[in-house]
C-alpha positions as CSV (number, residue, x, y, z in Angstrom):
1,X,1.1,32.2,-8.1
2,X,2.0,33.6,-4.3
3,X,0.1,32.3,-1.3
4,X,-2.9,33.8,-1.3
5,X,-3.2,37.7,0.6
6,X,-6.6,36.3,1.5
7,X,-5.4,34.0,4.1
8,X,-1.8,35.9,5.0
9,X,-4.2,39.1,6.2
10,X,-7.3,36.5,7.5
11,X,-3.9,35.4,9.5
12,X,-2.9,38.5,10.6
13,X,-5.9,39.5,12.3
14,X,-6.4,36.0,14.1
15,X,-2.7,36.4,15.5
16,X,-3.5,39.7,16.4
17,X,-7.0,38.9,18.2
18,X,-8.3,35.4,18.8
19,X,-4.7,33.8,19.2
20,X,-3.6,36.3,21.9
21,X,-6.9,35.9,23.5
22,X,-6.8,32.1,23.9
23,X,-3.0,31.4,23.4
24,X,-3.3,29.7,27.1
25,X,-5.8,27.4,25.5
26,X,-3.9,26.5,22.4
27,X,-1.0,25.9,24.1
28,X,-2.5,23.5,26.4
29,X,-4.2,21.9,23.6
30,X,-0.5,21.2,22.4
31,X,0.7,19.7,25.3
32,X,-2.5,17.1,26.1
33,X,-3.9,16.8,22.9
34,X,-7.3,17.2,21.7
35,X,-10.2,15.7,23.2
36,X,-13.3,17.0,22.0
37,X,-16.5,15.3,22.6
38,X,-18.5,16.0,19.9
39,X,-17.6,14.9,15.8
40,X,-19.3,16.5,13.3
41,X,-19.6,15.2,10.1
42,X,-20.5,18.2,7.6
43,X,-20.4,19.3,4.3
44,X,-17.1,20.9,2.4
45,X,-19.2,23.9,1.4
46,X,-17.4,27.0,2.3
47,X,-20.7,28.8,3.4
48,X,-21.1,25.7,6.3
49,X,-18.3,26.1,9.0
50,X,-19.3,23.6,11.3
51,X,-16.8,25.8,14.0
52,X,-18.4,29.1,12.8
53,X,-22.1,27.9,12.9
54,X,-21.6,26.4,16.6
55,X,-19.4,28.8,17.7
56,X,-17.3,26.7,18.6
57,X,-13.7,27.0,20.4
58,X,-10.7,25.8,19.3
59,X,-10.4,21.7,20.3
60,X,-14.1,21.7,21.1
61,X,-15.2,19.8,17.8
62,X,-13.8,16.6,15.6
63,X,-14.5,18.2,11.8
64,X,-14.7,15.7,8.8
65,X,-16.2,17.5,5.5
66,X,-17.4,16.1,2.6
67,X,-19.1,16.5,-0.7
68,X,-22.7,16.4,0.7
69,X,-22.2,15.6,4.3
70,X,-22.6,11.8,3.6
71,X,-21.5,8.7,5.6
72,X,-21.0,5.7,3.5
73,X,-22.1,2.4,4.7
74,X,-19.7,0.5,6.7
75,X,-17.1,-1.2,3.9
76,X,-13.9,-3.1,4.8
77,X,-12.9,-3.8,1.1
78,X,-9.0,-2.2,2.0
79,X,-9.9,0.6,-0.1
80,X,-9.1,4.0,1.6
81,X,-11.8,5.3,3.0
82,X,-11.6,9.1,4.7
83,X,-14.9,9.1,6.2
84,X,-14.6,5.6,7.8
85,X,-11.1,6.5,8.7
86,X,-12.5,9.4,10.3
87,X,-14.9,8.0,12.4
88,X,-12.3,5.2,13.7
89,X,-10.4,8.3,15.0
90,X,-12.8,9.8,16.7
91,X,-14.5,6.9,18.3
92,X,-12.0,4.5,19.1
93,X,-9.0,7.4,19.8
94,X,-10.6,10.5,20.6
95,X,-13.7,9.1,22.2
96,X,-16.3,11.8,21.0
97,X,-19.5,11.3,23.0
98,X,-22.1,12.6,20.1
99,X,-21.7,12.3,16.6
100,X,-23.6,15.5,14.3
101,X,-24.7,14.7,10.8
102,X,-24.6,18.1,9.6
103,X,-26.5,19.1,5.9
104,X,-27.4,22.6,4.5
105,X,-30.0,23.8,2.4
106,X,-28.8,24.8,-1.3
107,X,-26.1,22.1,-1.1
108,X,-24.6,21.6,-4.9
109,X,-23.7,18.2,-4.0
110,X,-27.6,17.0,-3.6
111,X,-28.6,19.5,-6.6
112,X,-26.0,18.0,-9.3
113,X,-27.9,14.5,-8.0
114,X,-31.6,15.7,-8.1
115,X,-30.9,17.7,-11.9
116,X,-28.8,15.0,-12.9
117,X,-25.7,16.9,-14.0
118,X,-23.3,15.9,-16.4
119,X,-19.6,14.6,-15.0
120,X,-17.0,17.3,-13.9
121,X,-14.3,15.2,-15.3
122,X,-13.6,11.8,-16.9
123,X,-13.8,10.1,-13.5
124,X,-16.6,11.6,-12.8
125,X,-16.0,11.6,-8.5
126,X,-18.5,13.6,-7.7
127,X,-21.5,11.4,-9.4
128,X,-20.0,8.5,-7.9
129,X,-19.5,9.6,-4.8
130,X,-23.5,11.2,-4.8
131,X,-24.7,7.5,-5.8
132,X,-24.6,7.3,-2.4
133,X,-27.8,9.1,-2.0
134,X,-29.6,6.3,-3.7
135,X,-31.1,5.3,-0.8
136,X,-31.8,8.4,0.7
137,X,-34.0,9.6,-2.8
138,X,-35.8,6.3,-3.0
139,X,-37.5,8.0,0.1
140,X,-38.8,11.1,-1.3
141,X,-41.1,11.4,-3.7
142,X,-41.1,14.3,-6.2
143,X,-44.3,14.1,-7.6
144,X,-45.4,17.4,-8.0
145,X,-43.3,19.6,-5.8
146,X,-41.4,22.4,-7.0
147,X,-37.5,21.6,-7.8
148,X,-36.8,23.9,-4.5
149,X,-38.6,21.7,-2.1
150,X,-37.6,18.5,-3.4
151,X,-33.6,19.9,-3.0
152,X,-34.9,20.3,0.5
153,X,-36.8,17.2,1.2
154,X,-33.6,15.5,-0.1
155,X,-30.9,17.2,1.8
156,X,-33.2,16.4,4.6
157,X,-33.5,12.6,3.8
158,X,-30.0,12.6,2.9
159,X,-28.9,13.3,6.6
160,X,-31.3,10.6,8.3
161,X,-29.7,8.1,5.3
162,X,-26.0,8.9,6.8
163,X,-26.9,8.4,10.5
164,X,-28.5,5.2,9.2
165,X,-25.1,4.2,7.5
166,X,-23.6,5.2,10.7
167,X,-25.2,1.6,12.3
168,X,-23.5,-0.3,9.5
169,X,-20.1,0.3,11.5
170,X,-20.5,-2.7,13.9
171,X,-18.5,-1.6,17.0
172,X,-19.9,2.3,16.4
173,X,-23.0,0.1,16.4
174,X,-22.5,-1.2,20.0
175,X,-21.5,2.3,21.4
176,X,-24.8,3.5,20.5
177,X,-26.9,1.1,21.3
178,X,-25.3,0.9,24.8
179,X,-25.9,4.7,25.2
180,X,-22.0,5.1,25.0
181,X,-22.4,7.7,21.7
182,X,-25.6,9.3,21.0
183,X,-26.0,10.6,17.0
184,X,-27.7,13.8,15.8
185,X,-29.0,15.1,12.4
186,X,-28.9,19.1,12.0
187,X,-30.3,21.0,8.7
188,X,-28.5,24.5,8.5
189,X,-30.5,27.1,6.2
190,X,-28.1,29.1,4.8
191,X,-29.9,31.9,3.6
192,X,-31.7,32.3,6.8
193,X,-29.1,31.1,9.6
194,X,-31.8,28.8,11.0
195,X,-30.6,25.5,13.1
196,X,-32.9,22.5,12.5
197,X,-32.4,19.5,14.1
198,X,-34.1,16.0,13.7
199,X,-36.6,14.7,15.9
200,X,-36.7,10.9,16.0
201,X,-39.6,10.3,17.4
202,X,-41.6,12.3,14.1
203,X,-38.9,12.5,12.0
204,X,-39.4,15.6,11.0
205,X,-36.4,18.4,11.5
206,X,-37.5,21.0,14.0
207,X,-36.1,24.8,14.7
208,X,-33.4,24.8,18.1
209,X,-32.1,27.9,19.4
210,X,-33.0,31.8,19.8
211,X,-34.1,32.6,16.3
């Protein structure tokens, strides 16, 4: 098959708008590197662009998407591990200043966990990988809430479970605790475009911005 036209005319019009408008900018982000100051760590879901939702500019944010926007607990095992990896990048090269656990509503990742899907393949990678959420659904009872809300509740839980794992990471640990990195959980709805973000002190995700 041939590189997909999707992308060669998506390319097109970004050499022909937004790279001519901020050439300047990309070309001094080649020369001194990146140094963005906030990492977010979202979900691989193609409606959730962490640079599209934020609006962000080119070198402003440190991306790492996943299945699920999830952070697994701190594990030095030797086993590679692209989230960890991530974060070591970002904090101990890059030096973000505030880490975003970003999660969606409708996320595929926490339904094939809450309905209890079948494996995708012999390996099974994404059921393994959603285990992770253990933790997170031990929190949330279903009882007698409609499948809809529970998906919610979930994705919800599921963020404050990943800036909890974010702790388990000892010298991350110390950077926060000093006040050297702050971290943030954010609930994207998709269907409406509404930013929610968590408030420690209830716990509860509240609405940010115009809308």
């Amino acid at each position: 098959m041939p590189f997909p036209q999707k992308l060669i005319d998506g390319y097109n019009a970004f050499a022909g708008g937004r790279l001519q408008r901020e050439q300047d900018r990309y070309r001094e982000l080649a020369e001194r590197g990146q140094s963005p100051e906030i990492m977010v760590i979202g979900c691989c879901d193609s409606r959730v662009s962490p640079e599209v939702i934020f609006d962000a500019r080119p070198g402003e944010l440190f991306v790492v998407r996943n299945v699920a926007n999830i952070v697994p607990p701190f594990a030095p095992d030797g086993r590679a591990h692209g989230v960890s990896a991530a974060l070591e990048f970002g904090v101990g090269a890059l030096h973000v200043r505030h880490i975003v656990v970003l999660g969606h509503a409708h996320c595929g990742g926490v339904r094939a966990f809450a309905e209890e899907h079948a494996p995708l393949s012999p390996g099974d990678f994404i059921g393994n990988w959603m285990k992770l959420m253990a933790p997170a659904a031990d929190k949330v009872a279903r009882g007698s809430l409609a499948p809809a809300d529970y998906q919610a509740r979930l994705e919800q839980a599921n963020i404050v479970n990943s800036l909890a794992n974010l702790m388990t990471f000892p010298q991350l640990a110390k950077l926060i605790d000093n006040g050297s990195i702050a971290t943030h959980g954010a609930y994207f709805g998709v269907a409406t475009g509404d930013l929610l973000v968590l408030d420690r002190a209830s716990g509860d995700f509240k609405p940010v911005g115009q809308r």
